[in-house]
mmCIF file of the N, C-alpha and C atoms, coordinates in Angstrom:
data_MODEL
# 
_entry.id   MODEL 
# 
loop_
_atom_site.group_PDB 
_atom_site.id 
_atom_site.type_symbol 
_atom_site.label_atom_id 
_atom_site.label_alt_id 
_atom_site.label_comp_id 
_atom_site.label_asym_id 
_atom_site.label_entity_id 
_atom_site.label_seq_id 
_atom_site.pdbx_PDB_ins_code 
_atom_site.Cartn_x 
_atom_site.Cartn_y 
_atom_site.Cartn_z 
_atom_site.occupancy 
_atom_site.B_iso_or_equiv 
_atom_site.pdbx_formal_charge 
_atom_site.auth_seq_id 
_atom_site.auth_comp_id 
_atom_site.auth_asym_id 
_atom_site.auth_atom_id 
_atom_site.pdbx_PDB_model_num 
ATOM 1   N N  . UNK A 1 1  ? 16.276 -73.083 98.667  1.00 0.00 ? 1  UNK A N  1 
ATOM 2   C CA . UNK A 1 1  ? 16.551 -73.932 99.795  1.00 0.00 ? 1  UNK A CA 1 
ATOM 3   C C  . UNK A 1 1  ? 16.800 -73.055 101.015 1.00 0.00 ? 1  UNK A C  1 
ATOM 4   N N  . UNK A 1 2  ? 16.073 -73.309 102.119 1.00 0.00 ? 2  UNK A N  1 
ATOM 5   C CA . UNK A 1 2  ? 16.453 -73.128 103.548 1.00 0.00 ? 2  UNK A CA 1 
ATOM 6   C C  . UNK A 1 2  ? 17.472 -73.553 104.327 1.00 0.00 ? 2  UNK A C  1 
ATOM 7   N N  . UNK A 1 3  ? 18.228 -73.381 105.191 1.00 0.00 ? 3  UNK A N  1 
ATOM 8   C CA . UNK A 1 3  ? 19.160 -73.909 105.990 1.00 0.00 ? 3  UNK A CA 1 
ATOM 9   C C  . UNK A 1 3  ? 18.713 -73.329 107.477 1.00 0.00 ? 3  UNK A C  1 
ATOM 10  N N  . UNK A 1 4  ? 18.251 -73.558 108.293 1.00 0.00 ? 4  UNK A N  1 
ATOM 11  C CA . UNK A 1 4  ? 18.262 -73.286 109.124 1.00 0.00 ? 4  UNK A CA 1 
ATOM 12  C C  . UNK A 1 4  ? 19.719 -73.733 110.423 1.00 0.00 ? 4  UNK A C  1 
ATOM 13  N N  . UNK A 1 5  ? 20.729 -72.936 110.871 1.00 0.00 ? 5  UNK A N  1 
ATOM 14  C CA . UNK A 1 5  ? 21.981 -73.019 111.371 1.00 0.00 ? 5  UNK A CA 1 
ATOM 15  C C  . UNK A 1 5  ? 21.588 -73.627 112.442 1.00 0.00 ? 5  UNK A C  1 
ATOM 16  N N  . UNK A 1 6  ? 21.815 -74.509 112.874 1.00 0.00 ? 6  UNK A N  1 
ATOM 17  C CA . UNK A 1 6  ? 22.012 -75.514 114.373 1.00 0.00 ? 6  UNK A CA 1 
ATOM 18  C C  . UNK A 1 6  ? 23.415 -76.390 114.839 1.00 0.00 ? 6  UNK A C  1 
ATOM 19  N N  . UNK A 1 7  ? 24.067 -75.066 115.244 1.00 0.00 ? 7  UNK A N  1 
ATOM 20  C CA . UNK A 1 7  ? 24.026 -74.080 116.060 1.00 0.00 ? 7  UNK A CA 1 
ATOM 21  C C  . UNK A 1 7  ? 24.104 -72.815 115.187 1.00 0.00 ? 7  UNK A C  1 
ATOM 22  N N  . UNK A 1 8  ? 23.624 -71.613 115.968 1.00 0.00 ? 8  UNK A N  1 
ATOM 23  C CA . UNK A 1 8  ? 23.408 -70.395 115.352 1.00 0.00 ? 8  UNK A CA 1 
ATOM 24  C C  . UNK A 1 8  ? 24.735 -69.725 115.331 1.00 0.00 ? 8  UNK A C  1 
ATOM 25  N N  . UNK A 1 9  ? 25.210 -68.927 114.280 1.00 0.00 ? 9  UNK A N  1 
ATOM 26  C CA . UNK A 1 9  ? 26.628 -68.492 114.322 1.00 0.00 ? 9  UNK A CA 1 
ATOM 27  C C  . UNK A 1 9  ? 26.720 -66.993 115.098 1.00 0.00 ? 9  UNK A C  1 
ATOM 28  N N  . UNK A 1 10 ? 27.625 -66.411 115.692 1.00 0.00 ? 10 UNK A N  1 
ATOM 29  C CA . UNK A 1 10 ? 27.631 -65.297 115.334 1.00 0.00 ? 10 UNK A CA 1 
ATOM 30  C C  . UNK A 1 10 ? 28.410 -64.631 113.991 1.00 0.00 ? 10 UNK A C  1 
ATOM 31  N N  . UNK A 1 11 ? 27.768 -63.206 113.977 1.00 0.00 ? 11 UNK A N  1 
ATOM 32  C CA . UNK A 1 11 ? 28.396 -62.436 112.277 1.00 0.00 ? 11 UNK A CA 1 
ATOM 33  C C  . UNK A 1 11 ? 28.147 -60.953 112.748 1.00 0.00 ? 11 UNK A C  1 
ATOM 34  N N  . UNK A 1 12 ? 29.313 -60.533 111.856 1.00 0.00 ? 12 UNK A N  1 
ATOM 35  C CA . UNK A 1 12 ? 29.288 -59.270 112.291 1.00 0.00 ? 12 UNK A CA 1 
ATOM 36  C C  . UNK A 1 12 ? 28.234 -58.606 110.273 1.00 0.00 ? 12 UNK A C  1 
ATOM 37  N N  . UNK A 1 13 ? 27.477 -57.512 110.638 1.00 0.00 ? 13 UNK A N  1 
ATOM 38  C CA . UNK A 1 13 ? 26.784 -57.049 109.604 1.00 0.00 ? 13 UNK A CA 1 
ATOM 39  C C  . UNK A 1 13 ? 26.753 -55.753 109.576 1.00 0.00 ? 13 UNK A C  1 
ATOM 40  N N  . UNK A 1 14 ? 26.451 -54.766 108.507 1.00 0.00 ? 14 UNK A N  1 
ATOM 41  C CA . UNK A 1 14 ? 26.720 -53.279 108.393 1.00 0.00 ? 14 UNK A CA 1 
ATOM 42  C C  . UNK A 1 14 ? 25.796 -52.938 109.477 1.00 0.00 ? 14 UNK A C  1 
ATOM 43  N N  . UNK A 1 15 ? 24.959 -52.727 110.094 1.00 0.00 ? 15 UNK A N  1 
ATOM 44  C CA . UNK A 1 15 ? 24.077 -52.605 110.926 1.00 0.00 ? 15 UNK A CA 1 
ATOM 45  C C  . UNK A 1 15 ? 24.354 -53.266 112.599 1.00 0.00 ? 15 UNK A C  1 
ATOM 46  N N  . UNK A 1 16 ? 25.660 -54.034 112.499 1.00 0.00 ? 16 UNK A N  1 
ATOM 47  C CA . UNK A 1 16 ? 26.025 -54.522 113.705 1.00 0.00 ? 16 UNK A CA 1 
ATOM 48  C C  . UNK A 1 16 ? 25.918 -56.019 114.034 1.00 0.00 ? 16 UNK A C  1 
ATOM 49  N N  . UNK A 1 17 ? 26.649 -56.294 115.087 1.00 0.00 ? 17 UNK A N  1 
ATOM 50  C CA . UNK A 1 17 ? 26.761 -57.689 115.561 1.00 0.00 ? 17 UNK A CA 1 
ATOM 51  C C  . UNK A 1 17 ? 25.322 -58.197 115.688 1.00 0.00 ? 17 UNK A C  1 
ATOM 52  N N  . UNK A 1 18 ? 25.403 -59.783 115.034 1.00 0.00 ? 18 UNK A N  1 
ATOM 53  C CA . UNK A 1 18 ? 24.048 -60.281 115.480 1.00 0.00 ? 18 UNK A CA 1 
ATOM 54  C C  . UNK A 1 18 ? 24.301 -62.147 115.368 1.00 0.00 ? 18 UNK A C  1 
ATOM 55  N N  . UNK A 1 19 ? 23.173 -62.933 115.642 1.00 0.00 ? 19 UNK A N  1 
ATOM 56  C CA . UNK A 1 19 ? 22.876 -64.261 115.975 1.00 0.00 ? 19 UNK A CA 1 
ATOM 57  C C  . UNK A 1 19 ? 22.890 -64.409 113.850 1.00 0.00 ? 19 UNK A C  1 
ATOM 58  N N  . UNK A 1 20 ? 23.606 -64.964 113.128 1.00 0.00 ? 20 UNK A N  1 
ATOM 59  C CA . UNK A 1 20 ? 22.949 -65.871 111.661 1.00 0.00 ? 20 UNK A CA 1 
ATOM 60  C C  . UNK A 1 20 ? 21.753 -67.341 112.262 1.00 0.00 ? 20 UNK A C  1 
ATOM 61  N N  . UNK A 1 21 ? 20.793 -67.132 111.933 1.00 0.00 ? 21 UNK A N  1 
ATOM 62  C CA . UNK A 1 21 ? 20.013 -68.464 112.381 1.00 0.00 ? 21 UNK A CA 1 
ATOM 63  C C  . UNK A 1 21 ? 19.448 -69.034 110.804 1.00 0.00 ? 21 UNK A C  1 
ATOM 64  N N  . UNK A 1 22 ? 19.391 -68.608 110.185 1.00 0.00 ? 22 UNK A N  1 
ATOM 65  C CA . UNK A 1 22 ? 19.050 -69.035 108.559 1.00 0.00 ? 22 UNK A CA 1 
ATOM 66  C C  . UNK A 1 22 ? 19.865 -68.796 107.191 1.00 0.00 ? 22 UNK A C  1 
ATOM 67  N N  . UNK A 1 23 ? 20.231 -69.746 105.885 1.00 0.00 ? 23 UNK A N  1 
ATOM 68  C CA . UNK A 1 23 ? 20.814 -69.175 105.112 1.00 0.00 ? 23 UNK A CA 1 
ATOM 69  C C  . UNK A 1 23 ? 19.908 -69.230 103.873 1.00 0.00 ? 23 UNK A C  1 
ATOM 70  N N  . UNK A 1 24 ? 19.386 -68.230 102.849 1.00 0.00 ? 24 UNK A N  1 
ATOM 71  C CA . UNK A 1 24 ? 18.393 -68.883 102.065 1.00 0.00 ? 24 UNK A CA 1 
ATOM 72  C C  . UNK A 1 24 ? 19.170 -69.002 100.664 1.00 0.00 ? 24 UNK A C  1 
ATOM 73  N N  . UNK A 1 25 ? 18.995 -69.989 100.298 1.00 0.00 ? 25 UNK A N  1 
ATOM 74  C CA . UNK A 1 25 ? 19.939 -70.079 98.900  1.00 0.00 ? 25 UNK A CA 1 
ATOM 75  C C  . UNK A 1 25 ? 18.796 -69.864 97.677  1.00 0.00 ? 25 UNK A C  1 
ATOM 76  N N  . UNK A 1 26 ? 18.470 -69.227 96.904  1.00 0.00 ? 26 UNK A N  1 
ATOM 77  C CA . UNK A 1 26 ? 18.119 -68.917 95.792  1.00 0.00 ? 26 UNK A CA 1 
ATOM 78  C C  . UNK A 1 26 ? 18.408 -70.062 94.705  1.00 0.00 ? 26 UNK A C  1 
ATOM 79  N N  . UNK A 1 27 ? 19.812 -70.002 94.673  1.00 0.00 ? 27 UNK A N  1 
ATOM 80  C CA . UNK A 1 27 ? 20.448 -70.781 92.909  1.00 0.00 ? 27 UNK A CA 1 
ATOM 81  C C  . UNK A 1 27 ? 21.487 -70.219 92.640  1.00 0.00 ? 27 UNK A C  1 
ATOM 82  N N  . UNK A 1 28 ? 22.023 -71.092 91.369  1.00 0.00 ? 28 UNK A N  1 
ATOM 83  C CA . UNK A 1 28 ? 23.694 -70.285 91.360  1.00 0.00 ? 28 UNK A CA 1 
ATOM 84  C C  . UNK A 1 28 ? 23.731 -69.455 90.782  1.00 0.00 ? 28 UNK A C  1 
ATOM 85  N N  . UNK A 1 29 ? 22.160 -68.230 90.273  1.00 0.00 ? 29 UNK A N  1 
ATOM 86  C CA . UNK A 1 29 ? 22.697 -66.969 89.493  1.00 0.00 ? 29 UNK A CA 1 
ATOM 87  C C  . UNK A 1 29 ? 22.253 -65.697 90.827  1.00 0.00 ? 29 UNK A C  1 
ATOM 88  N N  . UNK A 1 30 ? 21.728 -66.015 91.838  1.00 0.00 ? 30 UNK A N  1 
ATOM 89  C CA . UNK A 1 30 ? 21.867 -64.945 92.996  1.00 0.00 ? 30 UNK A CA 1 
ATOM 90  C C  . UNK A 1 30 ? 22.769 -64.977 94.084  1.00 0.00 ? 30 UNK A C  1 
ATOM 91  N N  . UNK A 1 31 ? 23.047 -64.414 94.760  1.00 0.00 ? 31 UNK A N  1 
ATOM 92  C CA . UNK A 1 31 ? 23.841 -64.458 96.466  1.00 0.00 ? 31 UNK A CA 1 
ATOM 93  C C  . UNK A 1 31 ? 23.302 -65.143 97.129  1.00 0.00 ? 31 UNK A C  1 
ATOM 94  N N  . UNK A 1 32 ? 23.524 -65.846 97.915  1.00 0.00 ? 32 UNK A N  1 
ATOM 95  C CA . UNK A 1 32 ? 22.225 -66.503 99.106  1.00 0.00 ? 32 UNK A CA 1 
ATOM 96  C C  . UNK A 1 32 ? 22.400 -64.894 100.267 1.00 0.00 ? 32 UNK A C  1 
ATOM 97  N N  . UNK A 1 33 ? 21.158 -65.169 100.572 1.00 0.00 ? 33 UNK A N  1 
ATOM 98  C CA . UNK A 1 33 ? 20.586 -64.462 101.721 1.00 0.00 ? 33 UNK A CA 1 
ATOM 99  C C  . UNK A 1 33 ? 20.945 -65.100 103.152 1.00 0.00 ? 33 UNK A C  1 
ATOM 100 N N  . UNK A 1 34 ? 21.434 -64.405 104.135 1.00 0.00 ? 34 UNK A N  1 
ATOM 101 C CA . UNK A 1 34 ? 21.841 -64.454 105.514 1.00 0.00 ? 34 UNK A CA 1 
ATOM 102 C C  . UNK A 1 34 ? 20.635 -63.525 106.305 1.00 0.00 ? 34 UNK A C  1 
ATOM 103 N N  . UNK A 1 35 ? 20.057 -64.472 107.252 1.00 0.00 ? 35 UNK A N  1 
ATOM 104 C CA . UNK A 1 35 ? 18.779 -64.089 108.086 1.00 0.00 ? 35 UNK A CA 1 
ATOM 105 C C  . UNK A 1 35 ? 19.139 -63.961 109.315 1.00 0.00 ? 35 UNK A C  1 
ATOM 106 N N  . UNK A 1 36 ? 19.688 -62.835 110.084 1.00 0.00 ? 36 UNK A N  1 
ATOM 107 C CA . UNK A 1 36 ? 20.423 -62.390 111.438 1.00 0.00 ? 36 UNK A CA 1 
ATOM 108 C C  . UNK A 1 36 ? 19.553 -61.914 112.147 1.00 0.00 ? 36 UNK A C  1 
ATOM 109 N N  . UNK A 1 37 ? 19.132 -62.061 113.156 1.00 0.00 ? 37 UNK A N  1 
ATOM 110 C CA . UNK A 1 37 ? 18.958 -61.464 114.700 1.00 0.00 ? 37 UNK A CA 1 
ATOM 111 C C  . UNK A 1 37 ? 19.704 -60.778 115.185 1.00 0.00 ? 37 UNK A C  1 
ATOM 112 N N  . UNK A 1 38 ? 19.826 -58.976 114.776 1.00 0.00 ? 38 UNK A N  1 
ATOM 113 C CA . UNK A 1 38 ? 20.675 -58.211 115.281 1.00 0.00 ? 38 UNK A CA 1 
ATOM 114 C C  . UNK A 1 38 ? 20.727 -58.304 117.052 1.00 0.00 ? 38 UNK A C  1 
ATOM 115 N N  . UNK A 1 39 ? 21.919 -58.155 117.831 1.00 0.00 ? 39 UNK A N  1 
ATOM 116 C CA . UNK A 1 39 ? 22.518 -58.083 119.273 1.00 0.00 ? 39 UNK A CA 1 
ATOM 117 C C  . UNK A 1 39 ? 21.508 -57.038 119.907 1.00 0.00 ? 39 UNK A C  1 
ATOM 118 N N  . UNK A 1 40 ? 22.123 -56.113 119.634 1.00 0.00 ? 40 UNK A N  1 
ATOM 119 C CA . UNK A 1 40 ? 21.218 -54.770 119.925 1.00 0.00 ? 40 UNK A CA 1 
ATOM 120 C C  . UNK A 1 40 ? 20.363 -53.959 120.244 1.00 0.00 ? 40 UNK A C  1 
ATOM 121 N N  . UNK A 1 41 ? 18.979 -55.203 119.199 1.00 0.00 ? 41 UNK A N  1 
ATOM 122 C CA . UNK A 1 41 ? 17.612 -54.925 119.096 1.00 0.00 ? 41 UNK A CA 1 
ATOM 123 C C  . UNK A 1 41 ? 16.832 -55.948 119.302 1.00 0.00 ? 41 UNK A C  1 
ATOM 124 N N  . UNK A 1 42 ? 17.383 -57.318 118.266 1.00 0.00 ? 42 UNK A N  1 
ATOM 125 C CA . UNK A 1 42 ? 16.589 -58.434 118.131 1.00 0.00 ? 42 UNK A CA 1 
ATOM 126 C C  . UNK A 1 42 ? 15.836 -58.113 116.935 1.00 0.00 ? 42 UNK A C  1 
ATOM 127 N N  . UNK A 1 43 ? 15.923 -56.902 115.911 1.00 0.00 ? 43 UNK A N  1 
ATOM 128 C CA . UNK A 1 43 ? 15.637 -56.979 115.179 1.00 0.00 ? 43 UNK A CA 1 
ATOM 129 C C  . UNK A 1 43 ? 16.197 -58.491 113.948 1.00 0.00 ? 43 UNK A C  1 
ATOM 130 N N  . UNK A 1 44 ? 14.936 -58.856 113.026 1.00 0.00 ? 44 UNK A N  1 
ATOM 131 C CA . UNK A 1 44 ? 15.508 -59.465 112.154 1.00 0.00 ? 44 UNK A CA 1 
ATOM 132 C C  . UNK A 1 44 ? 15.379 -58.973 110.899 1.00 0.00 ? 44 UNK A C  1 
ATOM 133 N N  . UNK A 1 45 ? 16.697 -59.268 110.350 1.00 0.00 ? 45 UNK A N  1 
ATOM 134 C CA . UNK A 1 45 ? 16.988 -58.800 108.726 1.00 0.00 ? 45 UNK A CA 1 
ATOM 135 C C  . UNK A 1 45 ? 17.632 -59.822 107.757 1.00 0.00 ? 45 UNK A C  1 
ATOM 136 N N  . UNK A 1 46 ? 17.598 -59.490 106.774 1.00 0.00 ? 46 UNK A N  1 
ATOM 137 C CA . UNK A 1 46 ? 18.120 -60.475 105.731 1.00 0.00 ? 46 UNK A CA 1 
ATOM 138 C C  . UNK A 1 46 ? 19.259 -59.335 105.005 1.00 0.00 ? 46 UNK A C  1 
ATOM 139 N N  . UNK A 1 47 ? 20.753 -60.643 105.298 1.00 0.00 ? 47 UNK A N  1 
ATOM 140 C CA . UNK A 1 47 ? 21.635 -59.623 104.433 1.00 0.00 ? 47 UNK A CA 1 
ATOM 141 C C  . UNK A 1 47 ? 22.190 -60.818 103.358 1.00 0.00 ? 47 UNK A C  1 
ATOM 142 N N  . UNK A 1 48 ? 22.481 -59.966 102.555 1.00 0.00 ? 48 UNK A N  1 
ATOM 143 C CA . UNK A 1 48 ? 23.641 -60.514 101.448 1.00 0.00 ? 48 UNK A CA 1 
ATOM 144 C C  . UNK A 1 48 ? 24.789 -60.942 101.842 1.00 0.00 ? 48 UNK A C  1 
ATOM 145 N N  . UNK A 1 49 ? 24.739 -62.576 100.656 1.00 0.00 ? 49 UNK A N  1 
ATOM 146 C CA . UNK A 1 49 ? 26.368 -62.604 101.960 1.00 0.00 ? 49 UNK A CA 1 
ATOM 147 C C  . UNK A 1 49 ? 27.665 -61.786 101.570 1.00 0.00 ? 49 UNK A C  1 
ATOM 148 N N  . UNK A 1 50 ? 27.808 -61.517 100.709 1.00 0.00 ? 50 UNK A N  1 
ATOM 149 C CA . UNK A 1 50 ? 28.506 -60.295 100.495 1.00 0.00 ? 50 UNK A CA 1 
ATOM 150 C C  . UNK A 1 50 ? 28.738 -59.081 101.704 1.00 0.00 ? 50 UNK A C  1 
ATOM 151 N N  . UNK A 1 51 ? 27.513 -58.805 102.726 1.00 0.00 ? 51 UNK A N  1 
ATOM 152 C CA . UNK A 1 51 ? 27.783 -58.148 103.667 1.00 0.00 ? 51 UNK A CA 1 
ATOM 153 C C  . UNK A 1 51 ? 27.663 -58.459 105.257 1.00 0.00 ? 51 UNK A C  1 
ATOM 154 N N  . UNK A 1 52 ? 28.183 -60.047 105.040 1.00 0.00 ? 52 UNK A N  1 
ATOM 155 C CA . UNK A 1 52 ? 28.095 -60.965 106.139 1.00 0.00 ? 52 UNK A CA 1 
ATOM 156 C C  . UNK A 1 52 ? 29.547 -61.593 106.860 1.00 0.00 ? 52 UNK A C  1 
ATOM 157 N N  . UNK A 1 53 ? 29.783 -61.097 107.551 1.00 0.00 ? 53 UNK A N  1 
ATOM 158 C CA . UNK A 1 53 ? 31.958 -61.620 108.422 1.00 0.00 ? 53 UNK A CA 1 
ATOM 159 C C  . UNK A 1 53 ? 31.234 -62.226 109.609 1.00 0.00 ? 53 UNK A C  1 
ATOM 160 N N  . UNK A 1 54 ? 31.854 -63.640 109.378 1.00 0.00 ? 54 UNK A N  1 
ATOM 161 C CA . UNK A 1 54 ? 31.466 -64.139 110.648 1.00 0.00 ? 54 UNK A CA 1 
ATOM 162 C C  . UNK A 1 54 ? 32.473 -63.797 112.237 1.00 0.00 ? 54 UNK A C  1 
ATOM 163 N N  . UNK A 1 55 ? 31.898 -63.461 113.054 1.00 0.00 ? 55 UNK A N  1 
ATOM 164 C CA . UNK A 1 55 ? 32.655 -62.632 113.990 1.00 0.00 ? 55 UNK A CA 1 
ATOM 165 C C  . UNK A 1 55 ? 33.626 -63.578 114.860 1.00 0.00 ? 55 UNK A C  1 
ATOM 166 N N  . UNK A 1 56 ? 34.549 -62.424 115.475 1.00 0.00 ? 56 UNK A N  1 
ATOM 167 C CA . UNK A 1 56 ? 36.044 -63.049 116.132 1.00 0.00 ? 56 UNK A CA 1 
ATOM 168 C C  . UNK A 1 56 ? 35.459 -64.343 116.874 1.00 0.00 ? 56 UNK A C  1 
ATOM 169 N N  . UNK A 1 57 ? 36.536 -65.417 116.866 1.00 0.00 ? 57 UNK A N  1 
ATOM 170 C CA . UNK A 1 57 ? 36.472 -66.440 117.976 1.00 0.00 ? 57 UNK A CA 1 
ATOM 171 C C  . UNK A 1 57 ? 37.893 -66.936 118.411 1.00 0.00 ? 57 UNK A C  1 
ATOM 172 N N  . UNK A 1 58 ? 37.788 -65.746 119.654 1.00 0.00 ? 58 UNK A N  1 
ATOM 173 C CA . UNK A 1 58 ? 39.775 -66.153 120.164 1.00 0.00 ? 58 UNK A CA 1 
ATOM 174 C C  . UNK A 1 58 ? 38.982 -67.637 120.321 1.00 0.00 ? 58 UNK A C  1 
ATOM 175 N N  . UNK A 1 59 ? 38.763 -68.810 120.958 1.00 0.00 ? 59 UNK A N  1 
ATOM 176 C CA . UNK A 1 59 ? 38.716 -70.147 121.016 1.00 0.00 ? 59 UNK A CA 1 
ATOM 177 C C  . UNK A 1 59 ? 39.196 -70.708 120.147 1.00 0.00 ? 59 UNK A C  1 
ATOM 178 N N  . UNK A 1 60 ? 38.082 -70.190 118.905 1.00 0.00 ? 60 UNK A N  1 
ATOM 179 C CA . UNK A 1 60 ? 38.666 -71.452 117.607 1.00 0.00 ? 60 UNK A CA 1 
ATOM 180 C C  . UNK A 1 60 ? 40.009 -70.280 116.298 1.00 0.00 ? 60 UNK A C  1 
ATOM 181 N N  . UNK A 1 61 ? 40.255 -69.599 116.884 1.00 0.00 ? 61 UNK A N  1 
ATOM 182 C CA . UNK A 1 61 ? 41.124 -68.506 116.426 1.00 0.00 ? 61 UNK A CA 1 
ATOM 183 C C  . UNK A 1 61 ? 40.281 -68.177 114.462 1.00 0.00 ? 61 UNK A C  1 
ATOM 184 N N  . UNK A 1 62 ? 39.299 -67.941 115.047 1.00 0.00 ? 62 UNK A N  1 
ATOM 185 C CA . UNK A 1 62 ? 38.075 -67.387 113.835 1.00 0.00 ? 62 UNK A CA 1 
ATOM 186 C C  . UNK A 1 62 ? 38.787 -65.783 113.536 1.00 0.00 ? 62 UNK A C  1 
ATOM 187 N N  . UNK A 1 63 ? 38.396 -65.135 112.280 1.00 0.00 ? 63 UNK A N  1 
ATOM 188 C CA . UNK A 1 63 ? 38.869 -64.031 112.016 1.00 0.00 ? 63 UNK A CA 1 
ATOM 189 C C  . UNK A 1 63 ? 39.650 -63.167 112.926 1.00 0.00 ? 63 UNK A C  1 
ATOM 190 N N  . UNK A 1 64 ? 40.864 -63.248 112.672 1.00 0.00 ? 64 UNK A N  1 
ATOM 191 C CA . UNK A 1 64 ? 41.508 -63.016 114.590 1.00 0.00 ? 64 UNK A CA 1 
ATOM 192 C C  . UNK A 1 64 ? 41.832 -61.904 113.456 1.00 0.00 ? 64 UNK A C  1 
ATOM 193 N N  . UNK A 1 65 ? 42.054 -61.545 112.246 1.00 0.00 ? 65 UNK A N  1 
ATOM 194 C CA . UNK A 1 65 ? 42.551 -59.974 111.502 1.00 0.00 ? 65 UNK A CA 1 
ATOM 195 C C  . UNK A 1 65 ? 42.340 -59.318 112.055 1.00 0.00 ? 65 UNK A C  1 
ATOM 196 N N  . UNK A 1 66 ? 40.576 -58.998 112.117 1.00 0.00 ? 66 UNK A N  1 
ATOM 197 C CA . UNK A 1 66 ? 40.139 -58.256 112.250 1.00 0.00 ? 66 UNK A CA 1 
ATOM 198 C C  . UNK A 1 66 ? 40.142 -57.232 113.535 1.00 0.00 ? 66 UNK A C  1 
ATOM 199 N N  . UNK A 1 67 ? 40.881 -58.321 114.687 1.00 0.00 ? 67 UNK A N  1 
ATOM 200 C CA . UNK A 1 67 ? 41.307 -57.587 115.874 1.00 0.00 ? 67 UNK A CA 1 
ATOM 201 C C  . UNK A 1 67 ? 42.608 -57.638 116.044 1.00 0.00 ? 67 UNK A C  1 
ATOM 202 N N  . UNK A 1 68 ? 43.298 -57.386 115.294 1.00 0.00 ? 68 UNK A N  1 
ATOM 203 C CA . UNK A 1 68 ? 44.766 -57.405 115.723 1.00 0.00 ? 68 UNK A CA 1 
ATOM 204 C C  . UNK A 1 68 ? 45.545 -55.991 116.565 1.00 0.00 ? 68 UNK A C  1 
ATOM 205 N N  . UNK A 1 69 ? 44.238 -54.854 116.585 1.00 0.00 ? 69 UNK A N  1 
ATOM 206 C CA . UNK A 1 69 ? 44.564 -53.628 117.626 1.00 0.00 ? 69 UNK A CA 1 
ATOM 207 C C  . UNK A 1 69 ? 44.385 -54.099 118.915 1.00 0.00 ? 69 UNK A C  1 
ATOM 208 N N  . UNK A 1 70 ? 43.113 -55.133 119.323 1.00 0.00 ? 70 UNK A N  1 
ATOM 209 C CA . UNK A 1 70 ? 43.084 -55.532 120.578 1.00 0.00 ? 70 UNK A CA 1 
ATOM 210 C C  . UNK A 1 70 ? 44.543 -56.555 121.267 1.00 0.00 ? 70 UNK A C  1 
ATOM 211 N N  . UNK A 1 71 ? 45.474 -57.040 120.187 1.00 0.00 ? 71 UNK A N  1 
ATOM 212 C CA . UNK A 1 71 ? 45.994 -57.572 120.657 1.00 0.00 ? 71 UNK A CA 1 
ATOM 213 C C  . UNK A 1 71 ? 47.122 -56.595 121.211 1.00 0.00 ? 71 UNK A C  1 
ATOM 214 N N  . UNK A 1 72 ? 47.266 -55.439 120.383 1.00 0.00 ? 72 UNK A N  1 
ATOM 215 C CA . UNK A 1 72 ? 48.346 -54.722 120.392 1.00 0.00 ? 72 UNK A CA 1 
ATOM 216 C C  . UNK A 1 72 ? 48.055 -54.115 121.506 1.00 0.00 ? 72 UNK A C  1 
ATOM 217 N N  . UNK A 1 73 ? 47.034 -53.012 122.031 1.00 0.00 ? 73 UNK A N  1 
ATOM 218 C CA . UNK A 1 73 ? 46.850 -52.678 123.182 1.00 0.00 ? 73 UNK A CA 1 
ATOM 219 C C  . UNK A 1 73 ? 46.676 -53.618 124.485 1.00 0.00 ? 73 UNK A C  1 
ATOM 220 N N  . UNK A 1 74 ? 46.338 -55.062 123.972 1.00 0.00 ? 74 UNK A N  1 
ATOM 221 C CA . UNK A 1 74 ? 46.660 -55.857 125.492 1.00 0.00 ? 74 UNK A CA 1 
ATOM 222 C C  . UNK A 1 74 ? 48.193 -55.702 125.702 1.00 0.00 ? 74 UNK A C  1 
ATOM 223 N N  . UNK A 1 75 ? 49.200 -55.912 125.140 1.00 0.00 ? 75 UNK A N  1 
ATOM 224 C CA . UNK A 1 75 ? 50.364 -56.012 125.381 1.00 0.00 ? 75 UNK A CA 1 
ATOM 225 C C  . UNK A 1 75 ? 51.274 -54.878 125.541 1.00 0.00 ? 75 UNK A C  1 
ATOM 226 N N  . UNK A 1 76 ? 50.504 -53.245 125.299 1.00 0.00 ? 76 UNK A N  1 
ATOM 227 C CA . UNK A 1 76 ? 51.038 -52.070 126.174 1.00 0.00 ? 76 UNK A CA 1 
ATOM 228 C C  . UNK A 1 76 ? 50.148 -51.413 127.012 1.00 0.00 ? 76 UNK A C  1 
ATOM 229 N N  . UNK A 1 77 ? 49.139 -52.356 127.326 1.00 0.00 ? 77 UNK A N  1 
ATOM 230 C CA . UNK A 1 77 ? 48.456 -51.871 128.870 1.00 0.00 ? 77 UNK A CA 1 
ATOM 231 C C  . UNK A 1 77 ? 47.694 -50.900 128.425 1.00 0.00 ? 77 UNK A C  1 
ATOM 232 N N  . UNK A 1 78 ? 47.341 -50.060 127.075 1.00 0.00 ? 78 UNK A N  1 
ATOM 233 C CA . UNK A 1 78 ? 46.225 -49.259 126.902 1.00 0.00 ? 78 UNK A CA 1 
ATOM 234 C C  . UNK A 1 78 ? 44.672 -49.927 126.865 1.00 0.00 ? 78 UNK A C  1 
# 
């Protein structure tokens, strides 16, 4: 099965920030596949979701962990 994302997410991937616009599901004995439009290049790749974090969203307070240095340096001015 295909999924095509409407709206497209962003995700962060070993290779860097990019657009998720597809998810391909196989079945329940593989990973589904994540089909990204790297930032960068516009290259497209297919990752595992295993190596797929969907990226920060101060708005909807989405993986805010992962930046918790940005918060720390907003609040001593570095």
């Amino acid at each position: 099965m295909i999924l095509q994302l409407n709206p497209s997410m962003m995700v962060e991937t070993p290779l860097g920030r990019g657009q998720a616009i597809f998810i391909i599901d196989y079945g329940m004995h593989q990973n589904t596949c994540w089909v990204v439009a790297l930032e960068k290049n516009g290259i497209v790749k297919h990752f595992d979701c295993n190596d797929v974090i969907i990226a920060t969203n101060f708005t909807y307070h989405m993986n805010m962990e992962r930046n918790t240095n940005y918060f720390a340096e907003r609040e001593t001015g570095k």
